[in-house]
N, C-alpha and C positions, 0 to 999 in steps of 0.2 A: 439634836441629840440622837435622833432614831433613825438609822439606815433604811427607809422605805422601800430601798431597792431591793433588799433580801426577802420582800414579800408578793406574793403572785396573786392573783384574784379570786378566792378559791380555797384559799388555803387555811386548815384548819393547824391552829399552832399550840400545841404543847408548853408551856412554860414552864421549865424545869425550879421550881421555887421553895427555900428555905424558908419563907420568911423574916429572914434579912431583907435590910436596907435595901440591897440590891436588885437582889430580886422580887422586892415589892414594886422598887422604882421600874422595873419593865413590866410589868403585870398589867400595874394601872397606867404607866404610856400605851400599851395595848390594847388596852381597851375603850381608850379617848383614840384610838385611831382606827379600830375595829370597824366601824361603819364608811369611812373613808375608803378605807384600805382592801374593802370587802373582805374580810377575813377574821374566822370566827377565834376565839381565846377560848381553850382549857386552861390547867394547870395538871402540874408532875410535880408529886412530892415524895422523898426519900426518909424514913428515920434511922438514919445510921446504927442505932444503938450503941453507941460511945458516950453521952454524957447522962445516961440515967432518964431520971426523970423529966429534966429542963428538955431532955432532947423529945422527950417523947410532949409534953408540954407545947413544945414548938408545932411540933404537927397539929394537935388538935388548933394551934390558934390558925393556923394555915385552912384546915378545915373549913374554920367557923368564918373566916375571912372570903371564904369563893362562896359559902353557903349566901351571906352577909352581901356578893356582889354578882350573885349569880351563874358563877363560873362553876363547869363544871370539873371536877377531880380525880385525879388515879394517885392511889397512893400504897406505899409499901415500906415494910419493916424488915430492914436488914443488919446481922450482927457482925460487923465489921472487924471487932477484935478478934473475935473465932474463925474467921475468914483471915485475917490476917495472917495469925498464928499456923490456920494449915497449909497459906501459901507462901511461907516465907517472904512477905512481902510487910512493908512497913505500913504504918495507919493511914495515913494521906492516902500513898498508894491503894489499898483495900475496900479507904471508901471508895475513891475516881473509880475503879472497878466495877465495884456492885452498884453505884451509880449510874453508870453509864450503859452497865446490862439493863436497868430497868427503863433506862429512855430508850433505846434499841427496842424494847418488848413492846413499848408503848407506839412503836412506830409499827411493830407486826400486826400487832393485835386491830390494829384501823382506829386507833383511839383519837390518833391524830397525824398529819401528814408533813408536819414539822417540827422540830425542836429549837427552842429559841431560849439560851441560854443567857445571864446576864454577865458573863465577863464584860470588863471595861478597860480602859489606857491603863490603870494601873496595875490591875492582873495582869497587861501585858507586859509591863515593866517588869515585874516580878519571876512573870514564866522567864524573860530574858536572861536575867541576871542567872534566875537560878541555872540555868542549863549554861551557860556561861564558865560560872565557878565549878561549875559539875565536871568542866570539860566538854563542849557543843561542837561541834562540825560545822561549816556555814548554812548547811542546811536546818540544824537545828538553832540558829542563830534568827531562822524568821516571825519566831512570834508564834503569839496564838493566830491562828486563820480562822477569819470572819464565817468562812465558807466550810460547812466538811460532810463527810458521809454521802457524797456524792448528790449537793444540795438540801438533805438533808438533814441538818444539825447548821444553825444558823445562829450569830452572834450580832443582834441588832445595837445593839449602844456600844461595842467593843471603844471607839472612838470617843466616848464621853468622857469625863475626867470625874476625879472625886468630889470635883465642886460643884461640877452639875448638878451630879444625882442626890449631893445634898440637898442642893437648890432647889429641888425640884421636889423630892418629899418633905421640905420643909414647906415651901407653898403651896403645896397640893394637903397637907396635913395628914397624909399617907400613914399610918399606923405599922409599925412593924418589930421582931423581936430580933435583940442581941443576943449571939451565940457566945458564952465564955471564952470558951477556945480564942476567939479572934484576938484575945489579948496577951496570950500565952506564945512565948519564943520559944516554948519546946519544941513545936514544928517549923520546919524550914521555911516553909513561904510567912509564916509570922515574924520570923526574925528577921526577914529583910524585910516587909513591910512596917515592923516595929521599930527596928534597931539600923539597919543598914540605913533604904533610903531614905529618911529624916535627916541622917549626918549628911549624904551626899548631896540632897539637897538645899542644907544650910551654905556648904561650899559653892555649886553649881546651882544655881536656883533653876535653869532648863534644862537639868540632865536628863529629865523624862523625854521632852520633845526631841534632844540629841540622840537619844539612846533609839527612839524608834525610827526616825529619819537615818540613822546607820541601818540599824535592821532590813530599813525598805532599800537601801542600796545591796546590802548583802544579797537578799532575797532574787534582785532584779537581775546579778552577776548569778547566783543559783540556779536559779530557773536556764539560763542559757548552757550555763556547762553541765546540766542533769539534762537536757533536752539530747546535746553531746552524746553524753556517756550512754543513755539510751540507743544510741542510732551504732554504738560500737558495741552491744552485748547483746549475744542471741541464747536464746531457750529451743534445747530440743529435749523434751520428755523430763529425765531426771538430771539433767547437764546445763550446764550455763557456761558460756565462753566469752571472755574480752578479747578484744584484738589487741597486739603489742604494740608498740611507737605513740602511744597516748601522750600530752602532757601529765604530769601527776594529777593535777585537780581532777581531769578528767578522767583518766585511770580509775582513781580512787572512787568515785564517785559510780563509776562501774565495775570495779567490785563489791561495793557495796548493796548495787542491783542483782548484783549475781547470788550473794551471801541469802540477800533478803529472798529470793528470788525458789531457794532451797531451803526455804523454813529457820534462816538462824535470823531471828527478828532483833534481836537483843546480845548482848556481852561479848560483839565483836569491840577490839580495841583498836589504837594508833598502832599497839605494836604487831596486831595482824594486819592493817593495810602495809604499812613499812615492809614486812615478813614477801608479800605479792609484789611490792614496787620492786626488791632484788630478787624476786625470783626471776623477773624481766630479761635478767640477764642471766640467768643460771642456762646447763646445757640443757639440750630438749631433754623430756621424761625426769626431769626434776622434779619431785612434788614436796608440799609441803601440808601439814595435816594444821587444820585450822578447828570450829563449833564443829559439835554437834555429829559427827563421825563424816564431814566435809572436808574434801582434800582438794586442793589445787594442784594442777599438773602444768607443765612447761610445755606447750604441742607445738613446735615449728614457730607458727606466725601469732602466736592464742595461748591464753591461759585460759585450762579447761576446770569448769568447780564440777563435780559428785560426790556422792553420796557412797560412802563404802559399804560395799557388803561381802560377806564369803563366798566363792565360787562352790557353784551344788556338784555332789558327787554324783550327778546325775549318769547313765549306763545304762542303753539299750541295746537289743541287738538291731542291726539294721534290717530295714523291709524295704520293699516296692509299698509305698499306700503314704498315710499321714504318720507321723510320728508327733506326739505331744511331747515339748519342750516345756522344762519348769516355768518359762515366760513364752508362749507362742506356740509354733510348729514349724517340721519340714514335712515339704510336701515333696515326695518321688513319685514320677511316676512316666509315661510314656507320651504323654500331650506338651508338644514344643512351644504351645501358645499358654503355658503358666507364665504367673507374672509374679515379680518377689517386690521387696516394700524397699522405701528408704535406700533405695539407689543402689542395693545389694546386688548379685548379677543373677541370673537364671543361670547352672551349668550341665553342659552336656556329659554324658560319660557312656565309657562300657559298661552297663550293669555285671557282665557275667566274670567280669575281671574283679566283683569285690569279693572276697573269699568269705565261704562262710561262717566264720569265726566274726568276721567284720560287727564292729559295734557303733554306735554314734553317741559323744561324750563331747567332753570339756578337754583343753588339753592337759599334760602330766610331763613334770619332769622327762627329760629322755627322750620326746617324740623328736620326730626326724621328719621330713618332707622333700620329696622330689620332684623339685618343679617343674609347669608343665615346656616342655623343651628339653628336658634332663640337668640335670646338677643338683647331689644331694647336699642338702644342710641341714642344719638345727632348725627346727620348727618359730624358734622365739628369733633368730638373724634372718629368718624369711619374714617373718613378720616387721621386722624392724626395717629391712629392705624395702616393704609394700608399705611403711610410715603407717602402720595399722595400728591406734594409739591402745599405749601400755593399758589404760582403766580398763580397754577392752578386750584384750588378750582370751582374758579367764573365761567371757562367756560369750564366745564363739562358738558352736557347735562342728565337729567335726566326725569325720566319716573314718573309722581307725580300727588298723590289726594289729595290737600288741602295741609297738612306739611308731608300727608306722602310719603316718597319716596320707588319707588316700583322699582328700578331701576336704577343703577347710569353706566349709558352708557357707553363703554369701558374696566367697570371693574366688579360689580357685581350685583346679582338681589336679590332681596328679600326673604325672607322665605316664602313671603304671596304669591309669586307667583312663586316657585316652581314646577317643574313638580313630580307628582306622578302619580300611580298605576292607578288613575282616572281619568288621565287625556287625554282628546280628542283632544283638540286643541293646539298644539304645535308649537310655530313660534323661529324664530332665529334673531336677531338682533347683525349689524352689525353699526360700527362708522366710516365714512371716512372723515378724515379731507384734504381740497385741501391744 
């Protein structure tokens, strides 16, 4: 019934425990395996503050129970409703929260070096179902994992079934308290443990072991098309990019990396993957605004995800020296061995050809540019010409008198200021973005 495997020699393990059945029944298997196992047992205990006094009752019996078995304790009192209420989050949700913050603290603090929680096959069935009916992805079709927090937070009985663990504190005569709650369908996971799978199991008497033998196949096809979707989306700084011609699973699966990737964890839908799968086809520099002020853009061979912001009205005058950029700097100056970042270019130029009005800015409506070799155009058809992607138009730093642009920093200079045959003063400008 106890996964041995999830234990190292050494290891000092947290039991995260109500005093339920449940997690009575891993407490005391832990502690008939403690000397085997080499590995010491505490206990974690939460009072939610949701059922009054029983709840608080429960704790002290928990108390009196590690006092009683010599286990030592960390325990804490948390008001779950009040939490709830200022996070718009529902009860269930508000405990697993402030739960799961105090077994994280109890991992900082050195109290202990594992968490060993008592889910089992049935809580697994249940997580199922419920993300299921909720609407799941095949990724969240895999269950609870036995394994999380990067070894960290460990599920040793997950595999046991409800008969075990009766079995097993009935013949151990294992003492332990019922929670009310457990019998109430006002909460979701009571109501399929109450009401749902009872009926499905009078039908299907092995829906459990069906339901999770599907699971482990879904899991097994995840794992290789997320392995996939990884290998086709890159991170640079505040940017994430898929590449096009994905299958869907795949695709999807890397937007998703992308989404997460930029802070939107949560309240993406079907109908924003759907929204990316046709932007697939839309012309380049189509974008489509998704969470969180998160836009996707169409770039050629890539969909690009950022983060929107305003472009700063930022306005200096131009110098020979450093100039401070609202993100970075430009560096001018007379040393040809400057080096710029991010594959931008170092450019050469006439300094004594920029006029002294010249400023260095963002660009503006109206600006014009004439390329180097001559031919005047629009600042935004030269840019689109150089496939210099739209997100980043706006904060390009440029070298500019009035709308004409003498400079467009990183990438190219002007014809008007061109070094020639006649020319004396020569500087180099470089771009470093922090």
């Amino acid at each position: 019934m106890l996964n041995e495997k999830l234990f190292t020699s050494g290891d000092v393990i947290g039991v995260a425990t109500s005093g339920g059945k449940d997690s009575a029944c891993l407490l005391h298997l832990l502690l008939k395996s403690a000397d085997r196992l080499n590995i010491t047992v505490k206990a974690l205990n939460v009072e939610h503050g949701i059922r009054g006094e029983q709840s608080k009752a429960d704790s002290e019996f928990v108390k009196e129970q590690c006092k009683n078995l010599g286990v030592p304790l960390m325990q804490t009192s948390v008001d779950c409703v009040a939490y709830a209420k200022a996070n718009g989050l529902s009860l269930e949700e508000s405990a697993r929260k402030l739960r799961y913050d105090f077994l994280k603290s109890a991992l900082e603090s050195g109290f202990c070096t594992k968490i060993a929680t008592a889910h089992h096959l049935s809580d697994n069935v249940e997580t199922l179902l419920l993300n299921l009916f909720r609407g799941t992805s095949p990724s969240g079709f895999k269950g609870i994992p036995e394994v999380a927090w990067d070894g960290k937070l460990i599920r040793p009985i997950l595999g046991a079934s409800r008969e075990q663990i009766d079995r097993f504190i009935n013949d151990e005569q294992i003492p332990f308290v019922t929670d009310d709650t457990n019998f109430s369908d006002d909460y979701t996971r009571n109501f399929l443990r109450l009401k749902v799978i009872p009926t499905l199991k009078e039908r299907f008497p092995e829906m459990e072991s069906a339901l999770l033998r599907f699971s482990s196949l879904v899991s097994l096809d995840d794992e290789v098309l997320t392995a996939t979707a990884k290998n086709e989306t890159t991170f640079s700084g505040q940017t994430a990019s898929v590449n096009l011609g994905l299958s869907p699973p795949v695709f999807s699966r890397a937007c998703v990396m992308a989404l997460k990737g930029l802070g939107v964890k949560k309240d993406y839908e079907k109908a924003h993957i759907d929204a990316l799968i046709g932007l697939q086809s839309a012309q380049t520099g189509k974008k489509i605004t998704l969470l969180n002020g998160v836009v996707a853009i169409k770039e050629y061979s890539k969909i690009t995800f950022y983060k929107t912001c305003e472009p700063s009205q930022f306005t200096v005058p131009f110098s020979v020296g450093v100039t401070s950029l609202p993100v970075g700097e430009i560096i001018v100056c007379k040393n040809e061995n400057i080096t710029a970042q991010n594959g931008e270019r170092v450019l050469k130029f006439d300094v004594d050809k920029i006029p002294p009005s010249a400023v260095i800015r963002y660009r503006k409506r109206g600006d014009k540019f004439t390329k180097f070799g001559g031919g005047t155009k629009s600042l935004g058809d030269y840019m689109t010409d150089k496939k210099i992607p739209l997100r980043e138009r706006d904060f390009i730093p440029l070298i500019a008198d009035g709308n004409n642009v003498l400079a467009i920093l990183g990438c190219e200079i002007s014809d008007e200021i061109k070094v020639t045959e006649q020319t004396s003063n020569v500087c180099y400008t470089a771009l470093k973005t922090i």
